[in-house]
C-alpha positions in Angstrom: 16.5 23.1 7.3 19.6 22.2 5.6 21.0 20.1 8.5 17.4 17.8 8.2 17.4 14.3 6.4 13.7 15.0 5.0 13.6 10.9 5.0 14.0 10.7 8.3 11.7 13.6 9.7 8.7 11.7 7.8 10.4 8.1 8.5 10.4 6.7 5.5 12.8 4.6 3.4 14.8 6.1 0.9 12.8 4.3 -1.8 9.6 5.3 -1.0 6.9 5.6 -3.5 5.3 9.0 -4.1 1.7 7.2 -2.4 4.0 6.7 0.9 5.7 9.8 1.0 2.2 11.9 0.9 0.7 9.0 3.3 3.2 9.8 5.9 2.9 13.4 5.5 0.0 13.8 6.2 -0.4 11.3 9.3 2.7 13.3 10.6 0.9 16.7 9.7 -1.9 15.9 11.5 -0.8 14.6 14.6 1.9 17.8 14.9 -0.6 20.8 13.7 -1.5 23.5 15.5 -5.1 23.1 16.1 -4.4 19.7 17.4 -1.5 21.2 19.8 -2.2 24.3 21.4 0.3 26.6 22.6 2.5 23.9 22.2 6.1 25.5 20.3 7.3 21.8 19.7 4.4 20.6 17.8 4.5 23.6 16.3 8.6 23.0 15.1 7.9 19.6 14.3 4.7 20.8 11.6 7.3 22.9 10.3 10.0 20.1 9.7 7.5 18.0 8.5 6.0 20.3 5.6 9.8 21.3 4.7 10.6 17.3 4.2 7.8 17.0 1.8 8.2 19.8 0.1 11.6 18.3 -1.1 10.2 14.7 -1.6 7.0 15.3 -3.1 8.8 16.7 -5.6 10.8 14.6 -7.9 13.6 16.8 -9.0 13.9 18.4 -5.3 14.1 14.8 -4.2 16.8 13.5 -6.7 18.8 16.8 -5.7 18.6 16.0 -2.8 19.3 12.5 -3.2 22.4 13.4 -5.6 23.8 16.1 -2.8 22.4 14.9 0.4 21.5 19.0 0.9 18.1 20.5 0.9 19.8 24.1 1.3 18.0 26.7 -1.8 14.9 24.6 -1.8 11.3 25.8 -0.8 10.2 25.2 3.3 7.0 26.7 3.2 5.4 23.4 4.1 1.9 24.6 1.5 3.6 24.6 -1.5 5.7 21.3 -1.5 3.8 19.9 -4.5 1.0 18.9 -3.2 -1.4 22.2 -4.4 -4.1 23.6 -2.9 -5.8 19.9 -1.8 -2.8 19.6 1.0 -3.9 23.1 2.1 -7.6 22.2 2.2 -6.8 18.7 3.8 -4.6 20.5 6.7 -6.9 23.5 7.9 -10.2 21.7 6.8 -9.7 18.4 8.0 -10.7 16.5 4.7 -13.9 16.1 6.5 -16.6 15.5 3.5 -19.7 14.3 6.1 -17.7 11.4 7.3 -16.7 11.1 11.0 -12.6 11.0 11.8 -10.7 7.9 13.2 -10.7 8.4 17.1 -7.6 8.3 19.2 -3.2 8.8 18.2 -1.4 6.9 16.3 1.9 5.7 17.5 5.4 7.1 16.8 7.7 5.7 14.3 10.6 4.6 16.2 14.0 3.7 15.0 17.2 1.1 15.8 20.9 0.6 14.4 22.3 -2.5 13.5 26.2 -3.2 12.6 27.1 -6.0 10.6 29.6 -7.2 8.3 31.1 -8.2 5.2 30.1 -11.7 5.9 26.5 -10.6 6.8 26.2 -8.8 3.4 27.3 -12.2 2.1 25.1 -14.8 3.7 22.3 -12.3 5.2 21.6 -12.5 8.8 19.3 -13.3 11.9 19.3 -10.7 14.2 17.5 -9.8 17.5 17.5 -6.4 18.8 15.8 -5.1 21.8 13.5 -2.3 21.1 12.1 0.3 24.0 8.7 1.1 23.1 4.9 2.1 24.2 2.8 -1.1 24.4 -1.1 -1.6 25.0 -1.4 -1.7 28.8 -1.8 -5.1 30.1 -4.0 -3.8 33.5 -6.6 -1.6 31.4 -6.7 -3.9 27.7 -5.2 -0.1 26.3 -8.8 1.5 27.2 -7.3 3.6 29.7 -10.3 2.9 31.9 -9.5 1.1 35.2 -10.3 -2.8 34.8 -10.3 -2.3 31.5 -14.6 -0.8 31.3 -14.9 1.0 27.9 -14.4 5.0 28.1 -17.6 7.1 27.9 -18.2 9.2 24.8 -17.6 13.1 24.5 -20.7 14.5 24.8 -19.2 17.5 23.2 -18.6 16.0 19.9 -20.5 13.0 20.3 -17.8 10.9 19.5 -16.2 12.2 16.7 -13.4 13.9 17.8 -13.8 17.2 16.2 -16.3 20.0 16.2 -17.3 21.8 13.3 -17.5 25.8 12.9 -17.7 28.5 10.0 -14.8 30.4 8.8 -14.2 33.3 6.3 -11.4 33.1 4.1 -10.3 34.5 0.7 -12.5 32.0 -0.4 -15.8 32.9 1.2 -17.3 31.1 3.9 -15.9 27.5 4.4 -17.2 25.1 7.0 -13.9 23.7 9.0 -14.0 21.3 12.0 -11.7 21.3 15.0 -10.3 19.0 17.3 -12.6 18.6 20.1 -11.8 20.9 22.8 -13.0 18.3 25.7 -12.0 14.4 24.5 -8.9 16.3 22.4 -9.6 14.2 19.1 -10.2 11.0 21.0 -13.8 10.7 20.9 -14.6 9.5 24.8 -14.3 10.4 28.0 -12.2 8.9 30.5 -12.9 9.3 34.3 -11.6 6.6 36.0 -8.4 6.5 34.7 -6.2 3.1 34.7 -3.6 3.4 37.8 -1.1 1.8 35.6 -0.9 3.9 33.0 -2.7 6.8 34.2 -5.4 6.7 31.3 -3.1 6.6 28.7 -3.5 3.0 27.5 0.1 2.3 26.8 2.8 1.7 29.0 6.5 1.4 28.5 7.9 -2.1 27.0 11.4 -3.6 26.4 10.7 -6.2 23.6 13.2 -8.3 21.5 12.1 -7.7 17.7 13.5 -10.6 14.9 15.4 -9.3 12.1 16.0 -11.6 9.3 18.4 -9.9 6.7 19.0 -10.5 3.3 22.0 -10.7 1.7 23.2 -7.8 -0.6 22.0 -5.0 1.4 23.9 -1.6 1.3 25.7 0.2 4.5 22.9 2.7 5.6 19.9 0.4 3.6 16.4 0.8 6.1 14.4 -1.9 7.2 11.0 -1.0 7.7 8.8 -3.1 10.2 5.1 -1.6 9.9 3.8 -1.9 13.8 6.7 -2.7 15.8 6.5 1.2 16.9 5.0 2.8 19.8 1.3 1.5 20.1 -1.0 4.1 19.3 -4.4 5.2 21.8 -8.0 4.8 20.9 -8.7 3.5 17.6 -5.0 5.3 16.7 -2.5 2.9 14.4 0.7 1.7 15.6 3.9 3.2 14.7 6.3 1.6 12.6 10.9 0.6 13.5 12.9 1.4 11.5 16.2 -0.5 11.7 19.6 1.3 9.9 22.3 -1.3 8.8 25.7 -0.3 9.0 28.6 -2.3 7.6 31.7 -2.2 10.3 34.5 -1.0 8.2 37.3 -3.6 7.5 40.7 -2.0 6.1 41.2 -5.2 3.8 38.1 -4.0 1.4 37.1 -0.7 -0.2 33.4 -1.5 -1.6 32.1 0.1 -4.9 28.0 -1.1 -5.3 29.2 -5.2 -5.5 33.0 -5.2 -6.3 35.5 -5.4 -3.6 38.8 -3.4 -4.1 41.6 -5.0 -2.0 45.0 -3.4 -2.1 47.4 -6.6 -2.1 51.3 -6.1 -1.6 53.9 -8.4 -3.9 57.7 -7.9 -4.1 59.3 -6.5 -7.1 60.6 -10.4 -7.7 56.7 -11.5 -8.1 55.9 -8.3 -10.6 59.0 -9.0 -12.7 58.6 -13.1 -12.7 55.0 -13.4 -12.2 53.2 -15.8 -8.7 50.2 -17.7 -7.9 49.4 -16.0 -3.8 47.1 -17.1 -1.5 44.8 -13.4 -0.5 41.8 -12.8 1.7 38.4 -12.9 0.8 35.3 -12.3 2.8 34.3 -15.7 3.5 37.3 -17.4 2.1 40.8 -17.7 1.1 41.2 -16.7 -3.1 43.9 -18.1 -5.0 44.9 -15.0 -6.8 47.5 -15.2 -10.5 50.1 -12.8 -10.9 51.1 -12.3 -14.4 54.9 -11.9 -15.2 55.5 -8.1 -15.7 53.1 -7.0 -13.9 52.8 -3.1 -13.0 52.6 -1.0 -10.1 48.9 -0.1 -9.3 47.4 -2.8 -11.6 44.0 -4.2 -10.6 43.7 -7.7 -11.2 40.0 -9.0 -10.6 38.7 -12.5 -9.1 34.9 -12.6 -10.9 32.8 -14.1 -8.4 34.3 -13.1 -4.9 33.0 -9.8 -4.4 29.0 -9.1 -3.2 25.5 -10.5 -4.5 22.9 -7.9 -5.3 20.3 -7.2 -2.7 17.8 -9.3 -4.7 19.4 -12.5 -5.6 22.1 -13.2 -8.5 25.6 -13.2 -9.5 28.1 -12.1 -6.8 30.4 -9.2 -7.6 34.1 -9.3 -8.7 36.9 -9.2 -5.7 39.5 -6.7 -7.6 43.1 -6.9 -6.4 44.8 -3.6 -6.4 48.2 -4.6 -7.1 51.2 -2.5 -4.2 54.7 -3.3 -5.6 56.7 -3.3 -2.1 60.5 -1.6 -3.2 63.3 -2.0 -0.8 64.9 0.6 0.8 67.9 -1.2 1.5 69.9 -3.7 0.0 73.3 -5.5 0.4 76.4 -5.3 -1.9 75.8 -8.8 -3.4 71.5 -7.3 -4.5 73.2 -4.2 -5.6 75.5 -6.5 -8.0 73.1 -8.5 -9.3 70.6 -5.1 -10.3 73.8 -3.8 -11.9 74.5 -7.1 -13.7 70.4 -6.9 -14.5 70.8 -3.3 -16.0 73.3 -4.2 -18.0 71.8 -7.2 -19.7 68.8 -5.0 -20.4 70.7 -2.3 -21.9 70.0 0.5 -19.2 72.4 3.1 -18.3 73.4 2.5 -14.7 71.6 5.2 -12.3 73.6 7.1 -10.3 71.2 7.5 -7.2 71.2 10.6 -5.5 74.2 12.3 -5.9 75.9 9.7 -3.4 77.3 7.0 -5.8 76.2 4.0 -7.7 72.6 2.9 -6.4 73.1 5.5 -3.5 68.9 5.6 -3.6 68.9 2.5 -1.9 70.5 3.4 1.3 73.2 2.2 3.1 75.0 -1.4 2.1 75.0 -3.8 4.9 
């Protein structure tokens, strides 16, 4: 399981609170388990990914090591013992049932969209449309499945609930567990005239535009979550949720570090010795940036202000030139007099280049 993001086989945000990550495990857990999806070795993988990912994130130092190293290589899979205790267990293979009926029909799955943007987004925040492929209600059956839209019948098997109960011995003695229903399948009814449009199903496929208004400060890789703007779920199931990545398009003028901006800026040995007031690029405009005199290779020199806000309102983040002094590699008999004169006046013996004669580094006069 090293090669899984456990965030992203439960689909949740990287910040989720400890109420959300066991919420979404268990949803996930029991739409995927085994009694749920017979002889079905993909359901079967799936409850397997999902009890590894919250065996890391339900437990906080598993989940900042994996935050601090992006690996979840050494740590527990065994999807039991994940920090939930023996409740999870009871929960999975009894069905938390305490006398109470369960919630017919499936949710929707969570589905998921990438969104570049840029420097000036992370600025000013954006608007954003994206088009989204999902499962919608069915607009010929109302999302009954029925055709015309009747109500299904209800399983006489279960009488509606979904699940049948039985008796089963464990290490624990005799425990009373209930089952899906093996006639209505969890859903609770009946269908026998299926909808011709969606073949009882109740969804059908969709291409929606979804609004996305982003705010300003947000990280490359940050997750928006948008609770119901997944697949639509059947029966009396929930809707799934998007979740939309941003990514920052790389631009080679900035190297970002949290809110500062790192710029590498060139000047000529003439503007390091005598000092210059330049003109540089910013994100969303032109900086005047101040050279002092003597200034040295590989000095940073910050702008406060110019860089990015935080994600939640406040003071923007410095713009840091990285000073390049830019050395010739040529120069002409009248420069090479002048740096000789220059030496001289500031006391320095005269180099003698590499092996080839007074300021022979620089090349060939012209």
């Amino acid at each position: 399981m090293a090669s899984q993001d456990p965030y992203e086989v439960l689909g949740i945000a990287r910040d989720a609170s400890a109420d959300e990550i066991k919420s979404a495990y268990r949803r996930l857990a029991r739409r995927y388990h085994p009694d749920v999806n017979p002889n079905d070795p993909a359901a079967e993988e799936k409850f397997k990914e999902i009890g590894s990912a919250y065996a890391v994130l339900s437990d906080p130092d598993k989940r900042r090591r994996f935050d601090q190293t992006g690996s979840t290589e050494d740590q527990p899979t065994d999807p039991f013992f994940g920090g939930g205790g023996i409740s999870d267990l009871f929960d999975m293979f009894f069905g938390a049932q305490t006398g109470g009926h369960r919630t017919n029909g499936r949710d929707g799955d969570d589905l998921r969209a990438d969104v570049e943007l840029t420097y000036v987004d992370v600025v000013n925040g954006a608007q954003r449309e994206i088009e989204v492929d999902r499962l919608g209600q069915c607009d010929s059956c109302r999302g009954t499945g029925v055709e015309g839209g009747a109500a299904p019948e209800t399983c006489g098997t279960c009488r509606g609930q979904g699940v049948v109960g039985s008796v089963r011995n464990t290490f624990l003695g005799q425990v009373r567990t209930t089952t899906t229903c093996p006639t209505c399948h969890g859903s609770g009814t009946i269908i026998k005239n299926p909808c011709k449009e969606c073949s009882g199903r109740g969804v059908t496929p969709k291409h929606e535009r979804v609004h996305l208004n982003i705010p300003p400060g947000f990280d490359d890789g940050a997750t928006m979550h948008l609770p119901g703007q997944g697949n639509e779920g059947t029966g009396a199931g929930r809707p799934g949720d998007l979740y939309v990545i941003l990514h920052v398009k790389a631009d080679k003028r900035f190297e970002r570090r949290g809110q500062t901006l790192l710029s590498p800026i060139e000047i000529s040995v003439t503007q390091a010795i005598l000092g210059d007031r330049i003109t540089v690029p910013g994100i969303d405009t032109d900086l005047e940036l101040h050279i002092p005199a003597g200034t040295q290779p590989n000095t940073q020199i910050p702008i406060k202000g110019a860089g990015l806000p935080p994600l939640h309102g406040g003071r923007r983040g410095d713009f840091v030139a990285h000073v390049i002094v830019r050395i010739p590699t040529k120069i002409s008999d009248a420069q090479t007099k002048l740096i000789q004169e220059f030496a001289e006046l500031s006391g320095e013996d005269l180099p003698q280049g590499e092996d080839k004669g007074l300021f022979g580094l620089f090349g060939k006069k012209r």
